[in-house]
N, CA, C and O of each residue as an XYZ file, in Angstrom:
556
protein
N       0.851     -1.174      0.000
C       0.000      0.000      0.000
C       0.897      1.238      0.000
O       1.372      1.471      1.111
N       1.356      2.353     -1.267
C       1.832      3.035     -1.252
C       0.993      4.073      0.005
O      -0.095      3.979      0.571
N       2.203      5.122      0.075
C       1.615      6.157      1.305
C       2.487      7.456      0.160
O       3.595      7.357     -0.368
N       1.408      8.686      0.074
C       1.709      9.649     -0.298
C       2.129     11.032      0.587
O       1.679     11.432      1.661
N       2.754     11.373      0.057
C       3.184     12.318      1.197
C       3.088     13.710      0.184
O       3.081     13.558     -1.038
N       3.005     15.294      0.902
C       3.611     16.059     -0.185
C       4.993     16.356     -0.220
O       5.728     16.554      0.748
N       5.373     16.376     -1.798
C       7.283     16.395     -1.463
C       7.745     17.860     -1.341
O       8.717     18.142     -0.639
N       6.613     19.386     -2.451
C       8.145     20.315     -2.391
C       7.396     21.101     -0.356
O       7.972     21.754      0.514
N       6.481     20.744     -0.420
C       6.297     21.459      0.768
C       7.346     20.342      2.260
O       7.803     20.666      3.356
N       7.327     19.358      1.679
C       8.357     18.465      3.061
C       9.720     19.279      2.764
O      10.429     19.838      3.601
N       9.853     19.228      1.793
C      11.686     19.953      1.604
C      11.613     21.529      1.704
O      12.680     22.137      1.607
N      10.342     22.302      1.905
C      10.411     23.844      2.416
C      10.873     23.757      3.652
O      11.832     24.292      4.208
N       9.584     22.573      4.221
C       9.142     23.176      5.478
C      10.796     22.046      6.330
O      11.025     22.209      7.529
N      11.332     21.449      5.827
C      12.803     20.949      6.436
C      13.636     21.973      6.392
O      14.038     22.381      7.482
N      14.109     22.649      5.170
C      14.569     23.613      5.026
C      14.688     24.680      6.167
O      15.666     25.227      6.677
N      13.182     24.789      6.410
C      12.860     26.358      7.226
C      12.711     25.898      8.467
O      12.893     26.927      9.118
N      12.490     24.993      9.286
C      13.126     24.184     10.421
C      14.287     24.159     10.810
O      14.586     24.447     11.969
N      15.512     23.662      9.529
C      16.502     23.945     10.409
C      17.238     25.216     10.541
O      18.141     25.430     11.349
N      16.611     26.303      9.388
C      16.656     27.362      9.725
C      16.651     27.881     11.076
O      17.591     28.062     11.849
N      15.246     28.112     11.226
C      14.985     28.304     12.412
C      16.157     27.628     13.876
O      16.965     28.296     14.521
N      15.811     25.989     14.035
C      16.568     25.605     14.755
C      18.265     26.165     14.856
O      18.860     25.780     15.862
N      19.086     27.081     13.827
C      19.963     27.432     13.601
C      20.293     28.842     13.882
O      21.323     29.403     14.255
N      19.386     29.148     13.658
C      19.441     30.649     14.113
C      19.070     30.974     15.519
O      19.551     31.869     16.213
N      18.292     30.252     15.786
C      17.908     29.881     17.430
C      18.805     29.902     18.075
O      19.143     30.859     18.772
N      19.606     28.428     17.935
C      20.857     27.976     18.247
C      22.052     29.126     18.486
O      22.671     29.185     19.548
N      22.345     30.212     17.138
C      23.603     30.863     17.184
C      23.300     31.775     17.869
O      24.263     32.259     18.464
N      22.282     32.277     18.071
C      21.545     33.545     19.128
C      21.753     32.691     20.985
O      22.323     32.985     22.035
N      21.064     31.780     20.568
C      21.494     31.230     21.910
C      22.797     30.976     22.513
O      22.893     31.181     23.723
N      23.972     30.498     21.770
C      25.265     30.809     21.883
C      25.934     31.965     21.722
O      27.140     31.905     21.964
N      25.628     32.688     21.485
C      25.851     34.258     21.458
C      25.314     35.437     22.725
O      25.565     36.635     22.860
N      24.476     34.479     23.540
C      23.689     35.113     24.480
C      24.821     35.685     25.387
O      24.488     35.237     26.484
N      25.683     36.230     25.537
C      26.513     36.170     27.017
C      26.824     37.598     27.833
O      26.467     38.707     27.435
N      27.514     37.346     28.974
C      27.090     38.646     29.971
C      25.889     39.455     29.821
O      25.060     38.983     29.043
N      25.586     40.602     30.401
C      24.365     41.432     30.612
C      23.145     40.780     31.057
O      22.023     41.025     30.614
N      23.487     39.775     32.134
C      22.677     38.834     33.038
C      21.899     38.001     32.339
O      20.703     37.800     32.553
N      22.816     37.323     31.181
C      22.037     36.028     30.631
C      23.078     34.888     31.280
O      24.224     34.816     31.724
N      22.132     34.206     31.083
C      22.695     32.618     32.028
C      22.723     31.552     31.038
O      22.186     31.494     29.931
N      23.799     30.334     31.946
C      23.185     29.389     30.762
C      21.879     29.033     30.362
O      21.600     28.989     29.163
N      20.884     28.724     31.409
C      19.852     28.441     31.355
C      18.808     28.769     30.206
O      17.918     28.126     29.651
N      19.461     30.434     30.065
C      18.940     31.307     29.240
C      19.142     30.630     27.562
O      18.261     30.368     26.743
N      20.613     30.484     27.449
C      21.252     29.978     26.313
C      20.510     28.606     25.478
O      20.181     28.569     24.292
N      20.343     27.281     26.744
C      19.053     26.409     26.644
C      18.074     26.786     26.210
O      17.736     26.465     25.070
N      17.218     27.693     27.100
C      16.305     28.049     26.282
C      15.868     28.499     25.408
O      14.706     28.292     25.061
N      16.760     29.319     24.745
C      16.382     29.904     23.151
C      16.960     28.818     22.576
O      16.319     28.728     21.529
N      17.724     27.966     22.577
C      18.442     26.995     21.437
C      16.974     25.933     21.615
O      16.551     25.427     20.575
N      16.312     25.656     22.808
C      14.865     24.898     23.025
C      13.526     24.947     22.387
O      12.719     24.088     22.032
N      13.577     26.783     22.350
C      12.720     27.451     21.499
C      12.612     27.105     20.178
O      11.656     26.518     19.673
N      13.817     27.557     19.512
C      14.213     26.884     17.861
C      13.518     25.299     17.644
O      12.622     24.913     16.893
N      14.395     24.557     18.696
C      13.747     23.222     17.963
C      12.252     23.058     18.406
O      11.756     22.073     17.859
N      11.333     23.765     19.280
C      10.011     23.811     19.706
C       9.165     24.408     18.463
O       8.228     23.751     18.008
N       9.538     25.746     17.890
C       9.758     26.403     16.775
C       9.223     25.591     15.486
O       8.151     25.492     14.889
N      11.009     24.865     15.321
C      11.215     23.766     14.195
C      10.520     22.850     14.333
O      10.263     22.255     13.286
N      10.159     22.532     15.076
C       9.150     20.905     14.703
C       7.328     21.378     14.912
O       6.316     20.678     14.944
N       7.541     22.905     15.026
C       6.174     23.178     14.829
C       5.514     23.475     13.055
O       4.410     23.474     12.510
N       7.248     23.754     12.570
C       6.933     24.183     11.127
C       6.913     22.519     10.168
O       6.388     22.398      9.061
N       7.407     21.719     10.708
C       7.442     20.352     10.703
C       5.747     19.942     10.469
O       5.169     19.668      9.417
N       5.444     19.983     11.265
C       3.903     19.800     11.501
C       3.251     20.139      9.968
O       2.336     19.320      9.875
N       3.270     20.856      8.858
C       2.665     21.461      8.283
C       3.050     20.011      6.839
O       2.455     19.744      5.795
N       4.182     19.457      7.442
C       4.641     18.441      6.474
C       3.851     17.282      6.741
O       3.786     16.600      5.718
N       3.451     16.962      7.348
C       2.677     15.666      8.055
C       1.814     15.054      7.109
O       1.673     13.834      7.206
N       1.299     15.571      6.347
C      -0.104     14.805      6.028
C       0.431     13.439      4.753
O       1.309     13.378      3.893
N      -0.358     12.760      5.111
C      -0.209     11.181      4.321
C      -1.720     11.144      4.090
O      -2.659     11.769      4.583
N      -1.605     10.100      3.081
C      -2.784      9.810      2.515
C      -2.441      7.790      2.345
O      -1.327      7.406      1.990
N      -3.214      7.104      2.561
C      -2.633      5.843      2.730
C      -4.464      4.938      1.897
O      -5.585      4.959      2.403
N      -3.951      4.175      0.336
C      -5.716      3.793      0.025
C      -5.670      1.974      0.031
O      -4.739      1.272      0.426
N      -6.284      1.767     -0.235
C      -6.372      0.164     -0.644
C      -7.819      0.265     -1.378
O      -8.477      1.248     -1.719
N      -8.120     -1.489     -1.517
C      -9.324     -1.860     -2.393
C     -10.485     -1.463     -0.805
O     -11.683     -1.506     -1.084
N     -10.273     -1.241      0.150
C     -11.434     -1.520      1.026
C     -11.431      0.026      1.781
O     -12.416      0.277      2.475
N     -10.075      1.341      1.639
C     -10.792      1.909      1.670
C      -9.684      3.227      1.969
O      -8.506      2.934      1.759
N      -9.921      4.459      2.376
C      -8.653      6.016      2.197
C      -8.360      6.198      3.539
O      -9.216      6.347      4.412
N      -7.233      6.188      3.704
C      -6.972      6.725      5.378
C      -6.302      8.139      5.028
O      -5.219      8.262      4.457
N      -7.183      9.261      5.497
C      -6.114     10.443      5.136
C      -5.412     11.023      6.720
O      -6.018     10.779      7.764
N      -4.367     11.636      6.725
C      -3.863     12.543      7.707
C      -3.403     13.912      7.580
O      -2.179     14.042      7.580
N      -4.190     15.094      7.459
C      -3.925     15.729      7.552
C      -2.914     16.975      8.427
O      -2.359     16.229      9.234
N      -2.713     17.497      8.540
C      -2.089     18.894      9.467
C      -2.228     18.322     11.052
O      -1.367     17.707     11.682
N      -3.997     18.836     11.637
C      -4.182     18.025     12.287
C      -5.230     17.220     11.785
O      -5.772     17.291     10.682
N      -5.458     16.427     12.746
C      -6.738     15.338     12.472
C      -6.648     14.640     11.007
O      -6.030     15.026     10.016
N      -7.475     13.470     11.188
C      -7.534     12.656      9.820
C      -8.779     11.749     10.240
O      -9.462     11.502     11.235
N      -8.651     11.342      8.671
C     -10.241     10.446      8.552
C      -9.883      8.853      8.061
O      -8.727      8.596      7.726
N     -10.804      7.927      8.038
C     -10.101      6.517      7.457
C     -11.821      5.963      7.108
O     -12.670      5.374      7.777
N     -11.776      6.434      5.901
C     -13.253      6.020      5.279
C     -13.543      5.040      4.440
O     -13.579      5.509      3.302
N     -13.709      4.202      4.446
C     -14.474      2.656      3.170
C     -14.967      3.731      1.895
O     -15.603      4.776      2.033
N     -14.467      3.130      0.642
C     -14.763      3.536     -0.600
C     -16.185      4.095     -0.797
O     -16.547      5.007     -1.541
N     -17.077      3.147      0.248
C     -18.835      3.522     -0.230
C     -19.429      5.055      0.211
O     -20.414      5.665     -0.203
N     -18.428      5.409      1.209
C     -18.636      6.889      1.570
C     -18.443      7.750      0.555
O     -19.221      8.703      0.506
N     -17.594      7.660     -0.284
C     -17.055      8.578     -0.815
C     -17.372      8.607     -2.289
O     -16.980      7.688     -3.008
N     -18.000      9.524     -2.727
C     -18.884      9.935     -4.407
C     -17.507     10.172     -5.092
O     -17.189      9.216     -5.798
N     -16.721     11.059     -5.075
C     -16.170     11.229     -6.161
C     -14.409     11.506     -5.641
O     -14.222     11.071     -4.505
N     -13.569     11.930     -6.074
C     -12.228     12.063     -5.961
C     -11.776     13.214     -7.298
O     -11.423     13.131     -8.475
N     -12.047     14.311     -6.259
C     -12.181     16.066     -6.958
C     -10.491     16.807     -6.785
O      -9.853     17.245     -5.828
N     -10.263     16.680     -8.055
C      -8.831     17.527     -8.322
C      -9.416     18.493     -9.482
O      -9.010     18.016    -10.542
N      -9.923     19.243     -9.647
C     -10.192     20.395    -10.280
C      -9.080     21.238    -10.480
O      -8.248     21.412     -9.589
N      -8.981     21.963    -11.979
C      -8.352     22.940    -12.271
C      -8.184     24.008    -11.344
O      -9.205     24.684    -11.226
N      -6.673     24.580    -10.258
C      -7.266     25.875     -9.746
C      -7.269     25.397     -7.993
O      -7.211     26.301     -7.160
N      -7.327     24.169     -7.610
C      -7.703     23.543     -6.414
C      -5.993     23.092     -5.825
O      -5.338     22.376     -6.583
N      -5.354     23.539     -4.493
C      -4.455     23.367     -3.895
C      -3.915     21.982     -3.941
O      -2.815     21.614     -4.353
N      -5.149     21.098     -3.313
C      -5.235     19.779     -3.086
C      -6.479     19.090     -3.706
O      -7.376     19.671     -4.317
N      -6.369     17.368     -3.379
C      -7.108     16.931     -3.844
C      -8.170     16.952     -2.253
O      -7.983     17.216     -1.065
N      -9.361     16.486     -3.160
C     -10.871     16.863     -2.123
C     -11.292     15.616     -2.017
O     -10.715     14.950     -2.877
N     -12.021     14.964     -1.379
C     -12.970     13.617     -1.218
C     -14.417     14.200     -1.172
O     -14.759     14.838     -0.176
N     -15.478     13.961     -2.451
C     -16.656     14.294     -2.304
C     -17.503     13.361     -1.617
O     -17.671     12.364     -2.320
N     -18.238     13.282     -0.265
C     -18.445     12.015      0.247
C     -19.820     12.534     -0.270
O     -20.156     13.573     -0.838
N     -20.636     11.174      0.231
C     -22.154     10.631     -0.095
C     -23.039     12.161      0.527
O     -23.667     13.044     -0.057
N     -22.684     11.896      2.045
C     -23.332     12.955      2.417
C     -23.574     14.428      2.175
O     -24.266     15.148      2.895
N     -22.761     14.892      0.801
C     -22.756     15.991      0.484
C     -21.302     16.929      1.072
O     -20.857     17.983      0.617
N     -20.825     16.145      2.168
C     -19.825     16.921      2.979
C     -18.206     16.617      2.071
O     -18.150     15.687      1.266
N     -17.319     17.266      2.261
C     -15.978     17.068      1.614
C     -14.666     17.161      2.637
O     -14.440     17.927      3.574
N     -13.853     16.005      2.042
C     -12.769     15.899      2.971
C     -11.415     16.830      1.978
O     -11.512     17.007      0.763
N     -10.393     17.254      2.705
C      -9.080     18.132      1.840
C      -8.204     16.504      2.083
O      -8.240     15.696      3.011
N      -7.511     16.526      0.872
C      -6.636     15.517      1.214
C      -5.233     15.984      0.934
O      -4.703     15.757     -0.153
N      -4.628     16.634      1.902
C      -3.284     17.784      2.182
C      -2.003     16.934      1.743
O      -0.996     17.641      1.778
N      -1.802     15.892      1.423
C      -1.029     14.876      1.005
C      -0.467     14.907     -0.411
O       0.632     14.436     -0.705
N      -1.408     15.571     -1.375
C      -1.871     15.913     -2.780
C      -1.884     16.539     -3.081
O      -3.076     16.792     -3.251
N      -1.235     17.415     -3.474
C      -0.612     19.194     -3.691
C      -0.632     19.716     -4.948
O       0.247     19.308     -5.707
N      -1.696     20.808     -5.514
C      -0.681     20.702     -6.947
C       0.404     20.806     -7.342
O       0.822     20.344     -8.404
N       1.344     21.768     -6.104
C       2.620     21.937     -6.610
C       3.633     20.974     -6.409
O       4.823     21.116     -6.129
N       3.019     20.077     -6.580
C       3.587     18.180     -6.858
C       3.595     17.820     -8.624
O       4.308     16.967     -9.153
N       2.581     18.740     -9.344
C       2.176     18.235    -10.596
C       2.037     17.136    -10.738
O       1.057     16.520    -10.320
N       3.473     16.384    -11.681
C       3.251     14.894    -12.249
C       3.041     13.584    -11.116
O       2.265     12.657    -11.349
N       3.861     13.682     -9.871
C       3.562     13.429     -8.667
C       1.693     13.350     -8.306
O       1.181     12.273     -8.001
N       0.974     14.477     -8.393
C       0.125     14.312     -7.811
C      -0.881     14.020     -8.647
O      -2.040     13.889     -8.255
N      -0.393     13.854    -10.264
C      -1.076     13.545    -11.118
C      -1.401     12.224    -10.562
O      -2.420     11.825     -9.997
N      -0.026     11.497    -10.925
C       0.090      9.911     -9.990
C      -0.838      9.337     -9.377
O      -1.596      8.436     -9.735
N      -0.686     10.293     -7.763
C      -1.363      9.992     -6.706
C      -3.067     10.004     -7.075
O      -3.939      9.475     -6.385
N      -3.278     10.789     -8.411
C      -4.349     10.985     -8.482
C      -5.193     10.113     -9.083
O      -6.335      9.846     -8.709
N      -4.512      9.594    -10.187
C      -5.094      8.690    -10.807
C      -5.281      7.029    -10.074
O      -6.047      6.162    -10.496
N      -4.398      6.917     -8.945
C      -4.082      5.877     -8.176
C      -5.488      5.892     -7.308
O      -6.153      4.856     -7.340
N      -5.982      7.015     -6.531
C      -6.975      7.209     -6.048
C      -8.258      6.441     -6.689
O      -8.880      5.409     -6.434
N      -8.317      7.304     -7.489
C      -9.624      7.390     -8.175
C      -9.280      5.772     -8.775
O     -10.263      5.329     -8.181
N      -8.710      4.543     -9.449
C      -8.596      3.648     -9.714
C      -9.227      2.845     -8.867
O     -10.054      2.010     -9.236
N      -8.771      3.100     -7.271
C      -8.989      2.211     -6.395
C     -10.068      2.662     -6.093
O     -10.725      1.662     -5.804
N     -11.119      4.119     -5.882
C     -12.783      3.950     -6.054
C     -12.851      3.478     -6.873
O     -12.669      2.303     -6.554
N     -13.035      3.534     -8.064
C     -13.311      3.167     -9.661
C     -13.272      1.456     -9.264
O     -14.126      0.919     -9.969
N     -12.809      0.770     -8.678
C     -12.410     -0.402     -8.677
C     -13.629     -1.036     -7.462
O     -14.020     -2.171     -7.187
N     -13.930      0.228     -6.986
C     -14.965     -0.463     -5.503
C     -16.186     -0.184     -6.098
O     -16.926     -1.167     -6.102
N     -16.706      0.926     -6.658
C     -17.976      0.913     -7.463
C     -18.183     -0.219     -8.644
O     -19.216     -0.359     -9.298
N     -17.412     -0.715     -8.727
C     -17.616     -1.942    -10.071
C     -17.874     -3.102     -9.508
O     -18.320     -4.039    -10.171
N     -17.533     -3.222     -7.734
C     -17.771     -4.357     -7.095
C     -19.002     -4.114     -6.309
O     -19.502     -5.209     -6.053
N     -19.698     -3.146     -5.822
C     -20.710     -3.045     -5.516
C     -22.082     -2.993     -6.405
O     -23.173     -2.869     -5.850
């Protein structure tokens, strides 16, 4: 079961993490006399990586499908729905990510699926929709 991830936003948001964690860091080693402590020094180098793995967070989302059904994970929160929920698999011209049109009228973001993935999320896209396409033919 492939797992999709998005790639140029994982390599920003690594990028700008260890940024952060780095600049944190040299500020924090740079902290000295005028009543800073070590303690002080810890804590801004603490900050950075508290910081950095908050910009981390924005990389997270997976999307994981099979024949029986989509587990997505978004930012926060995620959903893990059976094919019969779900009407359609919406990548529209113009649209960030791909969407899950469920039965009930309601829609899931699937943050995993980026356009600025292109041929990548072309991929992911057509992989999707195969594996509904594949559960409506069995029902």
């Amino acid at each position: 079961m492939p797992i999709y991830r998005p790639r140029r936003v994982r390599i920003v948001c690594a990028v700008a993490a260890a940024s952060i964690v780095a600049v944190f860091t040299i500020i924090g080693i740079s902290l000295g006399g005028a009543g800073f402590r070590p303690e002080d020094k810890w804590a801004m180098i603490g900050l950075g990586v508290f910081f950095g793995a908050g910009v981390m967070l924005i990389a997270r989302p997976t999307v994981q499908a099979d024949s029986e059904g989509i587990k997505v994970q978004n930012i926060i929160g995620g959903y893990q729905l059976p094919w019969q929920v779900v009407r359609k698999v919406r990548f529209d011209r113009g649209q960030p990510w791909v969407y899950l049109e469920l039965e009930d009228d309601d829609a899931v973001a699937v943050l995993a699926v980026q356009a600025v993935d292109k041929e990548r999320a072309l991929e992911a896209v057509r992989w999707l929709r195969s594996l509904h396409a594949q559960d409506r033919h069995t029902v």
